[in-house]
Every structure is written in C-alpha cells, then in structure tokens.
mmCIF file as gemmi writes it, N, C-alpha and C atoms, coordinates in Angstrom:
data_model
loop_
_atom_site.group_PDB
_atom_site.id
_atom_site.type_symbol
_atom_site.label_atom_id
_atom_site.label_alt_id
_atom_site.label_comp_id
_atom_site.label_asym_id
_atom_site.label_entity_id
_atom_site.label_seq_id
_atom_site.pdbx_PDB_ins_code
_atom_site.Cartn_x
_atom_site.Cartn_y
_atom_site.Cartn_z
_atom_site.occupancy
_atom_site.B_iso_or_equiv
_atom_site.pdbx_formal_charge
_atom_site.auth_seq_id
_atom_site.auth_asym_id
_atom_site.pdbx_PDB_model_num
ATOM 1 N N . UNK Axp A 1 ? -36.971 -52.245 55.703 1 0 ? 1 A 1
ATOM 2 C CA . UNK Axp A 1 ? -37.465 -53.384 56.449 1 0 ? 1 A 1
ATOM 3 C C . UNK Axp A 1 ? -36.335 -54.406 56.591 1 0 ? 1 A 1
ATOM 4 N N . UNK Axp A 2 ? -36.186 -54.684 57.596 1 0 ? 2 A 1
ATOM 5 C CA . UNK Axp A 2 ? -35.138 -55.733 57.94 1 0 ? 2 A 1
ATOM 6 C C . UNK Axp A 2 ? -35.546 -57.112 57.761 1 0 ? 2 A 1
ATOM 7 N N . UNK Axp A 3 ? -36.507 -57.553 57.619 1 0 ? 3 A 1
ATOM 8 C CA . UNK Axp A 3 ? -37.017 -58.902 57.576 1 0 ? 3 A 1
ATOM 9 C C . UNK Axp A 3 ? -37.911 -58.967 56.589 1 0 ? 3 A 1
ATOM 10 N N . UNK Axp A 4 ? -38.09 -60.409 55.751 1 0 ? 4 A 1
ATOM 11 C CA . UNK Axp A 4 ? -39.462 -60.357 54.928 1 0 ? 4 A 1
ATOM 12 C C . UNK Axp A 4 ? -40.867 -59.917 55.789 1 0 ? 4 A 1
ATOM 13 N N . UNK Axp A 5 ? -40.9 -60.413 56.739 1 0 ? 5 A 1
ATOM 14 C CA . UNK Axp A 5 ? -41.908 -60.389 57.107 1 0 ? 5 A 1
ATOM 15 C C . UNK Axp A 5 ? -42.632 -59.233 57.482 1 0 ? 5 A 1
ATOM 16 N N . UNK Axp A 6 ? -41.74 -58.467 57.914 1 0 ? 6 A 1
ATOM 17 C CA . UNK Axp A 6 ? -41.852 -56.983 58.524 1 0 ? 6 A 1
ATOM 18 C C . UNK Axp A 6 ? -42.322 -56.414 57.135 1 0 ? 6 A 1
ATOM 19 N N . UNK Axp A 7 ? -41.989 -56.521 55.968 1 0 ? 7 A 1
ATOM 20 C CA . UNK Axp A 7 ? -42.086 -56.311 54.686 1 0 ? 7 A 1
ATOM 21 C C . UNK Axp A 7 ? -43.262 -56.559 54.366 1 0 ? 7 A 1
ATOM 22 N N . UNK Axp A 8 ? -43.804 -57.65 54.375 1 0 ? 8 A 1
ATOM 23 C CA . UNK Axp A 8 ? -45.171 -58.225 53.827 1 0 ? 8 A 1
ATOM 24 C C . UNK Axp A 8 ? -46.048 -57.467 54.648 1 0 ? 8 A 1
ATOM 25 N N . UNK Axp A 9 ? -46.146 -57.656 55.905 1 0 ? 9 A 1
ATOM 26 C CA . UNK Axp A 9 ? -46.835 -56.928 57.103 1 0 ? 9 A 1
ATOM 27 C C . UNK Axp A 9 ? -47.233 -55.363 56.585 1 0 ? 9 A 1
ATOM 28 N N . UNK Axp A 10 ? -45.996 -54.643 56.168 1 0 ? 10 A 1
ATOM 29 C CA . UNK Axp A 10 ? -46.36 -53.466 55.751 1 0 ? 10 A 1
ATOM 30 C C . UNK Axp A 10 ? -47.109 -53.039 54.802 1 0 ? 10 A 1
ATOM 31 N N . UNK Axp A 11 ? -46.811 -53.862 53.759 1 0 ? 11 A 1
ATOM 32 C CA . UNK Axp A 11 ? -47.983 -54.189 52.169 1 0 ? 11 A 1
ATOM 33 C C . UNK Axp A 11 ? -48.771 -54.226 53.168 1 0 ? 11 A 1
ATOM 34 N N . UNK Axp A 12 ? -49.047 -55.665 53.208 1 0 ? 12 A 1
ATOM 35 C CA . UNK Axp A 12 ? -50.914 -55.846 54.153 1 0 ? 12 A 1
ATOM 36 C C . UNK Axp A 12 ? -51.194 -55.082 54.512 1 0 ? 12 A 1
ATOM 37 N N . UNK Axp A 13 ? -50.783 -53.944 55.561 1 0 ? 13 A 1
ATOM 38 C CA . UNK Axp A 13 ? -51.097 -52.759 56.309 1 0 ? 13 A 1
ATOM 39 C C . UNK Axp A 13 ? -51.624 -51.583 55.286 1 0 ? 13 A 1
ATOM 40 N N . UNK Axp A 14 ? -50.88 -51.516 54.289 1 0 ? 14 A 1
ATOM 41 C CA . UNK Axp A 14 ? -51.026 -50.328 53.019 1 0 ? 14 A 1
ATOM 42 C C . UNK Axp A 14 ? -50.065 -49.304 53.678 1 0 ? 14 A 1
ATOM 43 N N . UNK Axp A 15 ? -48.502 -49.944 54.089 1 0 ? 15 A 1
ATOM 44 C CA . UNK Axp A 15 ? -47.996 -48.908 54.77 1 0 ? 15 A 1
ATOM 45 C C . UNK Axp A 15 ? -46.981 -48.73 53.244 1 0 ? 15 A 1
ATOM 46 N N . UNK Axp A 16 ? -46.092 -48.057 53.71 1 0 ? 16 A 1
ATOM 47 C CA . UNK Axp A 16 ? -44.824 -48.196 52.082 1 0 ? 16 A 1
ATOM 48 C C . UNK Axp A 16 ? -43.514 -48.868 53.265 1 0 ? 16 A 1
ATOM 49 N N . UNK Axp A 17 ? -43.113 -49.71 52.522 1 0 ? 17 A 1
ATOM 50 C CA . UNK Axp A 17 ? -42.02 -50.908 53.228 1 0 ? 17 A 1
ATOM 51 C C . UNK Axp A 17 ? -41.081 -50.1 53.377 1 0 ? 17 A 1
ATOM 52 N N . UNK Axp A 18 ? -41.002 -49.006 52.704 1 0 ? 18 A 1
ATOM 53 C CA . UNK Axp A 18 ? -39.32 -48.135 53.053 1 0 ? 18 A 1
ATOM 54 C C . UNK Axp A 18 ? -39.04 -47.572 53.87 1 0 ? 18 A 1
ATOM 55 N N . UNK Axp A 19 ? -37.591 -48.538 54.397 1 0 ? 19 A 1
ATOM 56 C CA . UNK Axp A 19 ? -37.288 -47.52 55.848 1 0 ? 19 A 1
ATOM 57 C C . UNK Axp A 19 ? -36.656 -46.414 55.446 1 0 ? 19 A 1
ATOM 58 N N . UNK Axp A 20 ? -35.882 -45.742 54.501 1 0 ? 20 A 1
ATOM 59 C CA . UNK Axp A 20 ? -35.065 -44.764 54.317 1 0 ? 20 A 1
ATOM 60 C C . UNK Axp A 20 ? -35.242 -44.404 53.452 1 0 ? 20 A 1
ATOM 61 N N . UNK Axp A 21 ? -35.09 -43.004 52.472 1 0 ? 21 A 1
ATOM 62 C CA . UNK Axp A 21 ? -34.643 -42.246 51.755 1 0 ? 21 A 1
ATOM 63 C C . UNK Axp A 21 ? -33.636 -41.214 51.705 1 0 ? 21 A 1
ATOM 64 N N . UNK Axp A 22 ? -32.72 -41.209 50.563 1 0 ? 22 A 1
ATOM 65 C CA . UNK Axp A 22 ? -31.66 -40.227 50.584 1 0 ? 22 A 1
ATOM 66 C C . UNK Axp A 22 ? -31.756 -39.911 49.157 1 0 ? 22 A 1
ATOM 67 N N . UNK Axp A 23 ? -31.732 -38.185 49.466 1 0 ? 23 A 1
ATOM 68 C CA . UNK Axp A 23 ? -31.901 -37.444 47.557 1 0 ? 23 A 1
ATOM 69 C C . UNK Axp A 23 ? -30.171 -37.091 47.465 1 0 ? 23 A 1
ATOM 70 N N . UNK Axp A 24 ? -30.231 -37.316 46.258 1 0 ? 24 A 1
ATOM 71 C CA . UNK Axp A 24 ? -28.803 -37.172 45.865 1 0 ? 24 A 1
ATOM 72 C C . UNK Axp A 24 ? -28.746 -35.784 45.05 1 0 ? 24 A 1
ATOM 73 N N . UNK Axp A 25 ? -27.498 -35.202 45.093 1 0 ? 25 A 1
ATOM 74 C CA . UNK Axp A 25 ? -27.436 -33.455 44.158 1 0 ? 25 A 1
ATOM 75 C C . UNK Axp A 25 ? -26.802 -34.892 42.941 1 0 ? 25 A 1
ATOM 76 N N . UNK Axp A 26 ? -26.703 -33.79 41.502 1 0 ? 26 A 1
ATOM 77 C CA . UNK Axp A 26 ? -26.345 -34.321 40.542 1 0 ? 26 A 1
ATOM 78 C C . UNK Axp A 26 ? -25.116 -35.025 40.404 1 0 ? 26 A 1
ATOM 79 N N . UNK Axp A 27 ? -24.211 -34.356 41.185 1 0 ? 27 A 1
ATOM 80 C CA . UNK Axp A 27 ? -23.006 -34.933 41.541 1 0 ? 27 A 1
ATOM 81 C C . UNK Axp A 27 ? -22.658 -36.154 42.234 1 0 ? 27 A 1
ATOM 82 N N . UNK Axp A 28 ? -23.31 -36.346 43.25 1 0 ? 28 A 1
ATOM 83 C CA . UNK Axp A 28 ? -23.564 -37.572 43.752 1 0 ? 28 A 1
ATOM 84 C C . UNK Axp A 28 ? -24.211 -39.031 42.979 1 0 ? 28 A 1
ATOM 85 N N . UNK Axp A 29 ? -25.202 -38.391 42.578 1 0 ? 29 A 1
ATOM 86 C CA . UNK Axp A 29 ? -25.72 -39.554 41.273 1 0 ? 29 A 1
ATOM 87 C C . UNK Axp A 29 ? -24.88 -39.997 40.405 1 0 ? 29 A 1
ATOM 88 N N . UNK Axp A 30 ? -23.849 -38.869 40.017 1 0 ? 30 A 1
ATOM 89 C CA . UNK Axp A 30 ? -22.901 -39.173 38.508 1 0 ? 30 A 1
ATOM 90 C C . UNK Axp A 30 ? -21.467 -40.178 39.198 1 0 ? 30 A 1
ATOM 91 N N . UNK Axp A 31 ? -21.329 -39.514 40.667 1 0 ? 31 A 1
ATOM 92 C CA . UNK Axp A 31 ? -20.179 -40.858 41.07 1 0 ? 31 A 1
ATOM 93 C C . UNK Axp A 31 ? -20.872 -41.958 41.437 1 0 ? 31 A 1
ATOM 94 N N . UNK Axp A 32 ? -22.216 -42.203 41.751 1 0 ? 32 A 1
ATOM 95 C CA . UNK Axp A 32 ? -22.726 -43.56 42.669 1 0 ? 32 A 1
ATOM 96 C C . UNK Axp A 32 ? -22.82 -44.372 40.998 1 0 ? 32 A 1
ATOM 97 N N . UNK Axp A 33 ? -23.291 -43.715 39.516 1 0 ? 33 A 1
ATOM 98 C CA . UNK Axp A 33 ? -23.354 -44.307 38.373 1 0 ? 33 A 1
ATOM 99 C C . UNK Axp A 33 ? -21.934 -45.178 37.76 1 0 ? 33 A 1
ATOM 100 N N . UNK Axp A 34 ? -20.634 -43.98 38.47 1 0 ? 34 A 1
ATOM 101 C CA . UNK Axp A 34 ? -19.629 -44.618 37.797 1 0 ? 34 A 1
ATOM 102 C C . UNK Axp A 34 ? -18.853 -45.041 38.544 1 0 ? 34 A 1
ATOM 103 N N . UNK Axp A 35 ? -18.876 -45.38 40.049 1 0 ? 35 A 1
ATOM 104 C CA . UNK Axp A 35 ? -18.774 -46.05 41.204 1 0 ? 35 A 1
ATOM 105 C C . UNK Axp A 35 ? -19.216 -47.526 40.97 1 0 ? 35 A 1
ATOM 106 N N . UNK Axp A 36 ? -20.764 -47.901 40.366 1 0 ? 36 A 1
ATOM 107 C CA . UNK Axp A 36 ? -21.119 -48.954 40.347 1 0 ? 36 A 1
ATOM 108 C C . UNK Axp A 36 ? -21.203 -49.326 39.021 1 0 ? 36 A 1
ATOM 109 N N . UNK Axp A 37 ? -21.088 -48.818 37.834 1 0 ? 37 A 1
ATOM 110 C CA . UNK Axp A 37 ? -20.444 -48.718 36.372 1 0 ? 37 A 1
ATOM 111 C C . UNK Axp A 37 ? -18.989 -49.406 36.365 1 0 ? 37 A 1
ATOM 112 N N . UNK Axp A 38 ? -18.434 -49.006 37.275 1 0 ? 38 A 1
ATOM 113 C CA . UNK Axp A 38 ? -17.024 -49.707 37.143 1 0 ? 38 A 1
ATOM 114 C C . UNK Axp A 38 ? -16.976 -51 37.953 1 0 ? 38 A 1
ATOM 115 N N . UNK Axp A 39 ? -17.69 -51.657 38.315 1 0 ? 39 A 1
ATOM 116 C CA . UNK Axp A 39 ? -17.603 -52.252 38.974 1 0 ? 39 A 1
ATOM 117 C C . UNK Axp A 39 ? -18.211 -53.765 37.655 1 0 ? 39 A 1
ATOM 118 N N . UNK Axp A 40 ? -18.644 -53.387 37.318 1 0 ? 40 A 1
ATOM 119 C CA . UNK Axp A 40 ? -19.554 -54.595 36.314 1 0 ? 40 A 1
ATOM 120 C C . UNK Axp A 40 ? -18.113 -54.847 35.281 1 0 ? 40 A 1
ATOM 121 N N . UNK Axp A 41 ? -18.137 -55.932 34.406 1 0 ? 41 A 1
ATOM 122 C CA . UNK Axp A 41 ? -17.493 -55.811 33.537 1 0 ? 41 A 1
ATOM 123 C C . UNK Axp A 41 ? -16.883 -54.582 32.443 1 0 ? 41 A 1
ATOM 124 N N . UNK Axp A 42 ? -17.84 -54.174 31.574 1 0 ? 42 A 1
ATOM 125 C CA . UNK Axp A 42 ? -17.791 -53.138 30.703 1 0 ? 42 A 1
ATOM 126 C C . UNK Axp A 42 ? -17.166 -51.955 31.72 1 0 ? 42 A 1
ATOM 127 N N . UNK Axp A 43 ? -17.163 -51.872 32.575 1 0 ? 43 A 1
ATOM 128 C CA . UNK Axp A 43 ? -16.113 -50.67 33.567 1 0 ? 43 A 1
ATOM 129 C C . UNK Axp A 43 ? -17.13 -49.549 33.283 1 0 ? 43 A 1
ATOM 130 N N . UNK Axp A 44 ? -15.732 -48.701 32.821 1 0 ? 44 A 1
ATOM 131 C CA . UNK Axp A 44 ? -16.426 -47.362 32.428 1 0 ? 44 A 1
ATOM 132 C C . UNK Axp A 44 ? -15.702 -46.385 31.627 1 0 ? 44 A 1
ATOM 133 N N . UNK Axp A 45 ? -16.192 -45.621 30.823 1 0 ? 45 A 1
ATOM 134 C CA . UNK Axp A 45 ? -15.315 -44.808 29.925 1 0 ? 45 A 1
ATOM 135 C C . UNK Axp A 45 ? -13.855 -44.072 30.21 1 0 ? 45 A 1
ATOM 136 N N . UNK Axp A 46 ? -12.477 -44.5 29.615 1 0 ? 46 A 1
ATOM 137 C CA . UNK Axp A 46 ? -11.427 -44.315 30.345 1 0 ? 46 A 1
ATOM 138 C C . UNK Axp A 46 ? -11.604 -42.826 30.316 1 0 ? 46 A 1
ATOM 139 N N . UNK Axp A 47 ? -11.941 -42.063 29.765 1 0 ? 47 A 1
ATOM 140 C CA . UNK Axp A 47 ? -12.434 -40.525 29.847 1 0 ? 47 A 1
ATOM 141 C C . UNK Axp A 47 ? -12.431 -40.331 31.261 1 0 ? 47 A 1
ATOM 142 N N . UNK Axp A 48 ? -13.153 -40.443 31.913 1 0 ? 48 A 1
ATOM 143 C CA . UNK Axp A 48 ? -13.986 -40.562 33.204 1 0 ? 48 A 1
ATOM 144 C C . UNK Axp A 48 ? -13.011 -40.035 33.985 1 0 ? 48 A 1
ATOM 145 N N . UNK Axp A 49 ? -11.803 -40.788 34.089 1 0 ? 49 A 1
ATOM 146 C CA . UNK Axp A 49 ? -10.76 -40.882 35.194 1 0 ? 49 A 1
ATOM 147 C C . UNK Axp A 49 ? -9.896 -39.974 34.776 1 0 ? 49 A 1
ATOM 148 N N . UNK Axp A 50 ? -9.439 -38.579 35.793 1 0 ? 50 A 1
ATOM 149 C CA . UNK Axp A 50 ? -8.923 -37.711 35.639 1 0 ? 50 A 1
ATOM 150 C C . UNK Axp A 50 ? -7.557 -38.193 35.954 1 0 ? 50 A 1
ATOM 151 N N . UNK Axp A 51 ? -7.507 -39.338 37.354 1 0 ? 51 A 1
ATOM 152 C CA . UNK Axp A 51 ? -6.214 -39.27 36.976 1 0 ? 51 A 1
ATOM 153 C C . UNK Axp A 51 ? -5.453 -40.934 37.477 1 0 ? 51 A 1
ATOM 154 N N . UNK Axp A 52 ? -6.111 -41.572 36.484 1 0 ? 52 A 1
ATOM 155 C CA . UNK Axp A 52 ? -6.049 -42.909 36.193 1 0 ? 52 A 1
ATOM 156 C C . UNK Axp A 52 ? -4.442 -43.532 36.755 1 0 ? 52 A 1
ATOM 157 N N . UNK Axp A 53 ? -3.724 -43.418 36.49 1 0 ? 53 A 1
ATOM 158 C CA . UNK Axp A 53 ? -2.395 -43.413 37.073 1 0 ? 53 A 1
ATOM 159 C C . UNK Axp A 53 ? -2.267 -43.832 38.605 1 0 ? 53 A 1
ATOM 160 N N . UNK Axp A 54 ? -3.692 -43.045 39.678 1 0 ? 54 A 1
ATOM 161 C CA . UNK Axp A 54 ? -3.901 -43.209 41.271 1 0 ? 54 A 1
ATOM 162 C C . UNK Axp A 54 ? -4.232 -44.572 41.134 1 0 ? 54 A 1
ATOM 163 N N . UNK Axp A 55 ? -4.428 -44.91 40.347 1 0 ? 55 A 1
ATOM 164 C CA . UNK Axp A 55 ? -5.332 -46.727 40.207 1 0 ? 55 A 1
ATOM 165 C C . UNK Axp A 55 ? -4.597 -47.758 40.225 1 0 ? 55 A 1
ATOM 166 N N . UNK Axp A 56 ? -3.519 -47.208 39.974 1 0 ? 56 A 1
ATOM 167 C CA . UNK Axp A 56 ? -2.13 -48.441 39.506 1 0 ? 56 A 1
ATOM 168 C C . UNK Axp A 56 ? -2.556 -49.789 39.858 1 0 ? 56 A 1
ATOM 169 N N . UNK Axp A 57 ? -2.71 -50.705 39.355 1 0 ? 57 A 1
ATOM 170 C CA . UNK Axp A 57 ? -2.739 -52.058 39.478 1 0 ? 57 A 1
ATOM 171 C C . UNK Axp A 57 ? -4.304 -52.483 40.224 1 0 ? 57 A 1
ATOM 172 N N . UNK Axp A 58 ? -4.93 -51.336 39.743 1 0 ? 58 A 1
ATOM 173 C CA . UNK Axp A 58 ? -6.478 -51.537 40.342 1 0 ? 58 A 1
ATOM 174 C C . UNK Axp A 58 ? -7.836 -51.779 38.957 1 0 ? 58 A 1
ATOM 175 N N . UNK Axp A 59 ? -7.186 -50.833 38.027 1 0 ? 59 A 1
ATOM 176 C CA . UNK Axp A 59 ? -7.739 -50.639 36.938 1 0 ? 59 A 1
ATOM 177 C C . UNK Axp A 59 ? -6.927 -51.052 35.83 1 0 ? 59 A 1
ATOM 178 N N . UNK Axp A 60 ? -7.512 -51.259 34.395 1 0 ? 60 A 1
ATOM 179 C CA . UNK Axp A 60 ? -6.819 -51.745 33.714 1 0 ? 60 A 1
ATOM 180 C C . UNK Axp A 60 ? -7.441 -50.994 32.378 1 0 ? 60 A 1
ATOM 181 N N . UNK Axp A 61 ? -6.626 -50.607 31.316 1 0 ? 61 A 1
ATOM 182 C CA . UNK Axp A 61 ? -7.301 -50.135 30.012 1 0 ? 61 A 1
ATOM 183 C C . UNK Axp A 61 ? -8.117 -51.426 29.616 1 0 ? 61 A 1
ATOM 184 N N . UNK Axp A 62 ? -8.835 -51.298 28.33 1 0 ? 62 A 1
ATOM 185 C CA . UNK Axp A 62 ? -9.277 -52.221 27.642 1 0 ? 62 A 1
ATOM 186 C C . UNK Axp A 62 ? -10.617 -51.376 26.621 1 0 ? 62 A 1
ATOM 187 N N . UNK Axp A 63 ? -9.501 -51.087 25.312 1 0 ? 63 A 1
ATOM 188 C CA . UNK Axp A 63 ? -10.188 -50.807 24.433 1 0 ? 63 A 1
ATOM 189 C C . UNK Axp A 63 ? -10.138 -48.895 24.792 1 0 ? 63 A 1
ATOM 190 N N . UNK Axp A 64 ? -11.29 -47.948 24.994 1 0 ? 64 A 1
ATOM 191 C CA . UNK Axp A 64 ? -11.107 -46.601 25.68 1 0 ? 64 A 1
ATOM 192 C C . UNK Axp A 64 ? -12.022 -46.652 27.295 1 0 ? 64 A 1
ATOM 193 N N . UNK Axp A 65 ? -12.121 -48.335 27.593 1 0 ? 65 A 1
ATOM 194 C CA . UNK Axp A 65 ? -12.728 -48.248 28.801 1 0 ? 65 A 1
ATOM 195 C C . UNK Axp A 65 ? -11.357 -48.661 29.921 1 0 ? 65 A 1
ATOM 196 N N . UNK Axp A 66 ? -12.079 -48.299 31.14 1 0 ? 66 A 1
ATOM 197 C CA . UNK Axp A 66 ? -11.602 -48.405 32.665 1 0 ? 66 A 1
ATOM 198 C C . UNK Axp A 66 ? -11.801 -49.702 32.962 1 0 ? 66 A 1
ATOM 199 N N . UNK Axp A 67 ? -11.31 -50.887 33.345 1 0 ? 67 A 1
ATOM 200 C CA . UNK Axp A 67 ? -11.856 -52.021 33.937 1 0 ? 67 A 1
ATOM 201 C C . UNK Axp A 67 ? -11.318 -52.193 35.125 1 0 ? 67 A 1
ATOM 202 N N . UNK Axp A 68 ? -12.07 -53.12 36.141 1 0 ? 68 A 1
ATOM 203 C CA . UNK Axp A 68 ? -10.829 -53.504 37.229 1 0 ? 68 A 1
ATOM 204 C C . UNK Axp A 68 ? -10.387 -54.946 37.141 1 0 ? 68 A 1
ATOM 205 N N . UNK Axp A 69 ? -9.237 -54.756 37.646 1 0 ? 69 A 1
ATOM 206 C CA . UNK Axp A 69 ? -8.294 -56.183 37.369 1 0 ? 69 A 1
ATOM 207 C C . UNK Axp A 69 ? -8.813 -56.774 38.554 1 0 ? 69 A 1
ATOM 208 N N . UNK Axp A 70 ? -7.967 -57.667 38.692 1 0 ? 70 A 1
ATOM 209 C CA . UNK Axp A 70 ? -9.158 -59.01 39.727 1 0 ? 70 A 1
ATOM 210 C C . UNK Axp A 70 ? -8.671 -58.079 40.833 1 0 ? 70 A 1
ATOM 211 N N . UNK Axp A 71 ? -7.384 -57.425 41.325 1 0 ? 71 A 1
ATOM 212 C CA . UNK Axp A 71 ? -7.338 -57.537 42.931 1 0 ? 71 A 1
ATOM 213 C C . UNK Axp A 71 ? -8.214 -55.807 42.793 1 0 ? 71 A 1
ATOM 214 N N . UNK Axp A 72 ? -8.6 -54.737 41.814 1 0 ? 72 A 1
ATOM 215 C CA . UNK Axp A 72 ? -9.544 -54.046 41.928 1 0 ? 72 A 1
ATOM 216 C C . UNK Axp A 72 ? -10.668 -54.279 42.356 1 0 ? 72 A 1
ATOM 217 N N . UNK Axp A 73 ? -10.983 -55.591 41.763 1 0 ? 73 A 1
ATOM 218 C CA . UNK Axp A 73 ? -12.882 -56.151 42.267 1 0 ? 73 A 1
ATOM 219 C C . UNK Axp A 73 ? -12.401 -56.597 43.662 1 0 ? 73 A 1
ATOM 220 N N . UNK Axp A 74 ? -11.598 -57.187 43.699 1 0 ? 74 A 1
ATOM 221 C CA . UNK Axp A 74 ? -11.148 -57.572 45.622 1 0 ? 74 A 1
ATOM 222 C C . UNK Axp A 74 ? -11.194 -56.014 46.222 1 0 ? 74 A 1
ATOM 223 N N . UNK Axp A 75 ? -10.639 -54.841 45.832 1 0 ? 75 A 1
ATOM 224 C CA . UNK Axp A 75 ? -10.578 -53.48 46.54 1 0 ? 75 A 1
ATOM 225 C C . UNK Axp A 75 ? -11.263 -52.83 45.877 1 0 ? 75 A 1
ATOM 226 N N . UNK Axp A 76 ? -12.454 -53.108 45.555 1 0 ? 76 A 1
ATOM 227 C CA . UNK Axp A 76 ? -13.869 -52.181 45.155 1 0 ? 76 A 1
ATOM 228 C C . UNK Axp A 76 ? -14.245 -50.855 45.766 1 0 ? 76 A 1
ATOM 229 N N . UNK Axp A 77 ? -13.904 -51.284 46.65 1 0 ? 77 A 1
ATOM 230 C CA . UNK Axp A 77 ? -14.599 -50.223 47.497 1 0 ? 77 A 1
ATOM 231 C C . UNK Axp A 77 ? -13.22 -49.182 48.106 1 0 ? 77 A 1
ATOM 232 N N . UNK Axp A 78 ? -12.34 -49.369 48.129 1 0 ? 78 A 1
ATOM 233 C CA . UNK Axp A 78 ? -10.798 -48.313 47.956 1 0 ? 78 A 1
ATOM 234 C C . UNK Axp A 78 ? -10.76 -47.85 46.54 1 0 ? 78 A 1
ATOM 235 N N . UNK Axp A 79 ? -10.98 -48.648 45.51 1 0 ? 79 A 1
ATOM 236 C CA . UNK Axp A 79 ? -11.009 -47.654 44.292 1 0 ? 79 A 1
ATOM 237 C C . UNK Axp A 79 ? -12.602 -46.612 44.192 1 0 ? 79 A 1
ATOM 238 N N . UNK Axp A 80 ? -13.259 -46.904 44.562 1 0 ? 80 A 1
ATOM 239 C CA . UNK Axp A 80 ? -14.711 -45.946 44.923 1 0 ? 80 A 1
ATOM 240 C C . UNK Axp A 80 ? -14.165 -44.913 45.317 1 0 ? 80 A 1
ATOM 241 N N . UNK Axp A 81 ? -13.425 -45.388 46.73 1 0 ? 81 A 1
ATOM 242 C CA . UNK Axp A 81 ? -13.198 -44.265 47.629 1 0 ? 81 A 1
ATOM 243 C C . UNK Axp A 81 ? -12.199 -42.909 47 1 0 ? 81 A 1
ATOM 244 N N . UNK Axp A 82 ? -11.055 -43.578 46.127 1 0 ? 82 A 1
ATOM 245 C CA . UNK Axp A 82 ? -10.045 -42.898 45.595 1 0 ? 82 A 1
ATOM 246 C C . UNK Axp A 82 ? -10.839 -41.864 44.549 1 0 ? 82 A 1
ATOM 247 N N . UNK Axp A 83 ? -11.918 -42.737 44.205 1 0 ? 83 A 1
ATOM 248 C CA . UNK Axp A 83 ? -12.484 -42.022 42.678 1 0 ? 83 A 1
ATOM 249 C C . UNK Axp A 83 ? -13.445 -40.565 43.234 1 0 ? 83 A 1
ATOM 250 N N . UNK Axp A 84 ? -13.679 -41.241 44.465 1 0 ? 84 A 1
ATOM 251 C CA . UNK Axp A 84 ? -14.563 -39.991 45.259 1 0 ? 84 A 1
ATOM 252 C C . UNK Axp A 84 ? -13.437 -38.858 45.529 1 0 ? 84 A 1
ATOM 253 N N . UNK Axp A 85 ? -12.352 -38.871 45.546 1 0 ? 85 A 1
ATOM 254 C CA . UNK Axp A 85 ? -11.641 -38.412 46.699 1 0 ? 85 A 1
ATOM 255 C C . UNK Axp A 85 ? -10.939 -37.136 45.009 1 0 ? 85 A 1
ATOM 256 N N . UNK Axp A 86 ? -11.341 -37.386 43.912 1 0 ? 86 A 1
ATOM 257 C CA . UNK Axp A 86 ? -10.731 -36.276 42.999 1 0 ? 86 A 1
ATOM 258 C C . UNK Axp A 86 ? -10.375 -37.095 41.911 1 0 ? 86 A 1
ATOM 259 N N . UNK Axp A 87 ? -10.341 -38.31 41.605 1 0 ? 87 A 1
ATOM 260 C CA . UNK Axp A 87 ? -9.778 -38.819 40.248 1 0 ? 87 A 1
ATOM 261 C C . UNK Axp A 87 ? -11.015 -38.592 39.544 1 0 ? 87 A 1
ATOM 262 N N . UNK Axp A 88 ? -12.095 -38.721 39.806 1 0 ? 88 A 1
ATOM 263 C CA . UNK Axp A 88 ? -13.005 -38.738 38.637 1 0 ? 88 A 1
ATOM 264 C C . UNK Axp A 88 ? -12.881 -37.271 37.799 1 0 ? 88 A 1
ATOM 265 N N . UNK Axp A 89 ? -13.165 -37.359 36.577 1 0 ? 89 A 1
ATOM 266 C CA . UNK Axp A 89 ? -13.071 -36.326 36.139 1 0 ? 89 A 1
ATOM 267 C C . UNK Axp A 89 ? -14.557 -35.816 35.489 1 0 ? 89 A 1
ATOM 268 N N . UNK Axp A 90 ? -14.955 -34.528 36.161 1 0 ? 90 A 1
ATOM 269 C CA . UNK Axp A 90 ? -16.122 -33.718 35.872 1 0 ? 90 A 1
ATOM 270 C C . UNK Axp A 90 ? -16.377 -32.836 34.418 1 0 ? 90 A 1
C-alpha cells in the first residue's frame, strides 16, 4: 500500500494490505541477514567474510566482528553488493 489510507481502507474492507510477496531460497535469507547484520553496529562475525581484504576501507575489525567504518555506512549498499557478488563466505 502506498498510502495510509489505502492501508486502513484495506483493514476496513477485510482485505490483507500487502501489495507484494517474495519467498527467499536459504541462501538469499542468509545474505539479506548479514547484508542488514552488518549494517547495525555489532556488524557481523569476521568469519562471515571470505574475503575481507575486497572491503578495504569499508569495513573495519573490532574484536572477531566485521564493522563498517563511517564512509562503509555512507556505501552500504556497494558493500552489500560486493558481499553478494562472492566475499561472503558459505
């Protein structure tokens, strides 16, 4: 629903407000977890990253976790992409 209202309307109706669904395979779930896992403070287990090194100046150790350094949270979504693209490690 694009609007509250369109939203409420649908309750009232007894419709279900959701415009979309998408099922994810297991794989997909485990990068969208550590896609948006890394993104919060606590990051994510430096384990994770097969090949941490692609991150240079995106990620940062701290402790055995992954964090991102400030210009990582500025390129959130290029380190996603990189992590999709084979660094994560399965």
């Amino acid at each position: 629903m694009r609007t509250p209202d369109r939203y409420i309307a649908a309750i009232e109706a007894g419709r279900s407000p959701e415009a979309a669904r998408e099922d994810l395979t297991a794989g997909q779930r485990e990068f969208e977890a550590l896609s948006l896992s890394l993104r919060t403070p606590r990051g994510v287990p430096w384990a994770c990253l097969e090949r941490p090194d692609e991150l240079g100046g995106l990620i940062t150790r701290v402790d055995d976790r992954a964090v991102l350094t400030v210009r990582g949270r500025l390129l959130a979504n290029e380190v996603s992409a990189r992590i999709g693209s084979g660094i994560l490690h399965r």
